[in-house]
C-alpha positions as CSV (number, residue, x, y, z in Angstrom):
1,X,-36.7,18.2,58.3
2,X,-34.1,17.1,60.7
3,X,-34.3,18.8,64.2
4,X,-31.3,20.4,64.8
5,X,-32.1,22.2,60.9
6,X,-35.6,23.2,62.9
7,X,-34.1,24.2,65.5
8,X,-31.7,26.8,63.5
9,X,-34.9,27.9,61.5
10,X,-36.7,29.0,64.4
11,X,-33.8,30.4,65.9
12,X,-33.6,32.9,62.5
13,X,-36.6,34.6,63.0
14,X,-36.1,36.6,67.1
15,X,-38.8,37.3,69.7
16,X,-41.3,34.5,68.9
17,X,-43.3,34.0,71.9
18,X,-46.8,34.2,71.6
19,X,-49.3,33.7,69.3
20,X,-49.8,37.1,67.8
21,X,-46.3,36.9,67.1
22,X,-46.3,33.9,65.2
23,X,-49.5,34.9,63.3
24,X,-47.5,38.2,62.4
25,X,-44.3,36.5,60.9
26,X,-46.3,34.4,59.0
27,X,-48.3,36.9,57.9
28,X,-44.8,38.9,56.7
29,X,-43.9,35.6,55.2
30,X,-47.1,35.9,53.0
31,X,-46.5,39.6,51.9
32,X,-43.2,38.7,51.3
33,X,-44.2,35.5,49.1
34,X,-46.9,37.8,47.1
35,X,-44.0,40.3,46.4
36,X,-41.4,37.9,44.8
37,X,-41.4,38.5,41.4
38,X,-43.5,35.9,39.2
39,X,-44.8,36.6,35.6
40,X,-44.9,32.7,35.1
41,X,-43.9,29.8,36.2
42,X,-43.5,28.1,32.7
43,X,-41.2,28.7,30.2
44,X,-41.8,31.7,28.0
45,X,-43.3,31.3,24.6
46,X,-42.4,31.6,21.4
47,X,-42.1,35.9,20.7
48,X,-40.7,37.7,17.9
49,X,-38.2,39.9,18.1
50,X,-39.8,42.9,17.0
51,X,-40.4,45.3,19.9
52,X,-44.4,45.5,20.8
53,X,-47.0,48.0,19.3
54,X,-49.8,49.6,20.2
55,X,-52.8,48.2,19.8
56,X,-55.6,51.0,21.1
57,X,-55.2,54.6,21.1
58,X,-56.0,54.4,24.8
59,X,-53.0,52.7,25.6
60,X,-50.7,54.8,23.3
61,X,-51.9,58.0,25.6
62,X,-51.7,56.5,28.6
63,X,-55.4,56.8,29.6
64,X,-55.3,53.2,31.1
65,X,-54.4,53.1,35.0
66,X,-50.4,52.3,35.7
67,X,-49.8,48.4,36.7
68,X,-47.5,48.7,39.5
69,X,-45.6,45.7,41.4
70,X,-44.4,45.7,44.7
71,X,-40.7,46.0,45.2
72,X,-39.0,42.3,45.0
73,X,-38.1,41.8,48.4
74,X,-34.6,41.5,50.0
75,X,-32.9,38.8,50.8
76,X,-33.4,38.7,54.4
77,X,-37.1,38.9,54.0
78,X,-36.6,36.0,52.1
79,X,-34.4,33.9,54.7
80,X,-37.3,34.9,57.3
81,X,-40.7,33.5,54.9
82,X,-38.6,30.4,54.5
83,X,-37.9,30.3,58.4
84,X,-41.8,31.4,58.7
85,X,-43.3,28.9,56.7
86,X,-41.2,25.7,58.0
87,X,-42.9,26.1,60.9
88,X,-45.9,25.0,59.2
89,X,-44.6,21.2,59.4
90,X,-45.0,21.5,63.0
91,X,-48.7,21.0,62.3
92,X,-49.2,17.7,63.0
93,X,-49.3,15.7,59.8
94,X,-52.7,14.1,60.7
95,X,-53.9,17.5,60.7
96,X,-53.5,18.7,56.7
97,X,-56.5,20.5,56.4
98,X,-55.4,22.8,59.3
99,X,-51.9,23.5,57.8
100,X,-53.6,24.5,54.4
101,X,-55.5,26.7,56.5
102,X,-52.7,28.3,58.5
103,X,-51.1,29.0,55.2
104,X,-53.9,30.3,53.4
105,X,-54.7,32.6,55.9
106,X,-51.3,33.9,56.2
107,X,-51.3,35.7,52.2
108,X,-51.4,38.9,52.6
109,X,-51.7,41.7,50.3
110,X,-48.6,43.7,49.9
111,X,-49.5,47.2,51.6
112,X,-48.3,48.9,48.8
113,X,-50.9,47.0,46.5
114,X,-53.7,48.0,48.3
115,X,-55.9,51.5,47.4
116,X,-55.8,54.1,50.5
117,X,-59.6,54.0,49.9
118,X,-59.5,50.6,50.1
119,X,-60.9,49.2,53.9
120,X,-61.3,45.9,52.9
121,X,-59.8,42.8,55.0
122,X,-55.7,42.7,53.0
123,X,-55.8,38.5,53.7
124,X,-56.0,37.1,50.2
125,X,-58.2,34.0,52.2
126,X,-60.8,35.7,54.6
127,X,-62.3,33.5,57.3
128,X,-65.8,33.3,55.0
129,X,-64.3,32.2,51.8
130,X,-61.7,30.0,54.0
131,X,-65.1,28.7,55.3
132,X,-66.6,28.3,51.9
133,X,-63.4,26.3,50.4
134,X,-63.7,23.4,53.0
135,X,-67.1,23.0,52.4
136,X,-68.8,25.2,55.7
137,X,-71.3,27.0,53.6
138,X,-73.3,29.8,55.5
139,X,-76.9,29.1,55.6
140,X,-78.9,32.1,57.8
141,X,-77.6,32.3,61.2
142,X,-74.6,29.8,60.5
143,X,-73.0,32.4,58.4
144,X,-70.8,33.1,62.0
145,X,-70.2,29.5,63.0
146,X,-68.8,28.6,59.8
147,X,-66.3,31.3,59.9
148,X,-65.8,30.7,63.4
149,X,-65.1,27.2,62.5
150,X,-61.8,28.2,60.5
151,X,-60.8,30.6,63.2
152,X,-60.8,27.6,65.9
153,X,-58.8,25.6,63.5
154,X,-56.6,28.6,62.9
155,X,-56.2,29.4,66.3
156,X,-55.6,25.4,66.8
157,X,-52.6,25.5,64.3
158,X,-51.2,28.8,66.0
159,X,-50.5,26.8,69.4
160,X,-49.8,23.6,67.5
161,X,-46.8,25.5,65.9
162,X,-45.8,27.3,69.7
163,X,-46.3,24.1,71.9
164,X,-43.6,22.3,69.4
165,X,-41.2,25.5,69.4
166,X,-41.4,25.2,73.3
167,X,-40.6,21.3,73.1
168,X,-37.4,21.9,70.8
């Protein structure tokens, strides 16, 4: 990406100057990737054009809980994850593994998806399973180091991405 295009990127998304402010526009940039509207991301098959039936009583009576998506989000909201998530390729490229785990970590769950009852972590990627995918597998006591692990890297990433927006 040429740097004056960076430059313009950055310059979208205002008051980025420390690093809980860049982990919370990224993390806005995830909530607003999980909320764009995505059945599939192939062409639709074959249907007929008869209208669909029902196929359990169940269903006809509405005993089965409501499926409901998140609004799609606006168009500014868009503009920003795409400002959000080019900063990502101020990681360092010799550093890929750190990227994927800036990115990861940054999908969160829509608020609206998530049950009032519901006190669970909202990252999609928590810092144990971002552990588990690179391979730092909890055995006794290491359970915190591995964890701990993907934070450093994390927090790496973070201050990669605000040491370059200070340069440009």
């Amino acid at each position: 990406m040429a740097r004056s295009a960076l430059k313009r990127r950055i310059a979208e998304v205002e008051g980025i100057s420390t690093s809980e402010d860049v982990i919370a526009a990224l993390e806005r940039a995830g909530t607003t990737l999980l909320r764009l509207p995505s059945e599939r991301i192939f062409p639709a098959p074959l249907k007929a054009a008869w209208p669909s039936y029902v196929r359990d009583v169940a269903e006809a009576y509405g005993y089965n809980e409501a499926s409901l998506r998140p609004a799609a989000p606006q168009a500014h909201e868009i503009t920003e994850m795409d400002a959000a998530f080019s900063w990502v390729s101020l990681i360092s490229d010799r550093f890929p593994t750190i990227r994927k785990i800036v990115l990861r970590r940054a999908l969160v769950r829509p608020p609206e998806t998530i049950p009032l009852t519901d006190s669970r972590d909202p990252h999609l990627w928590g810092w144990t399973r971002l552990a588990m995918s690179y391979g730092l597998h909890a055995i006794g006591d290491r359970s915190r180091t591995a964890a701990e692990q993907v934070k450093r890297a994390h927090e790496r990433g973070i201050l990669m991405i605000l040491d370059k927006m200070e340069e440009i």
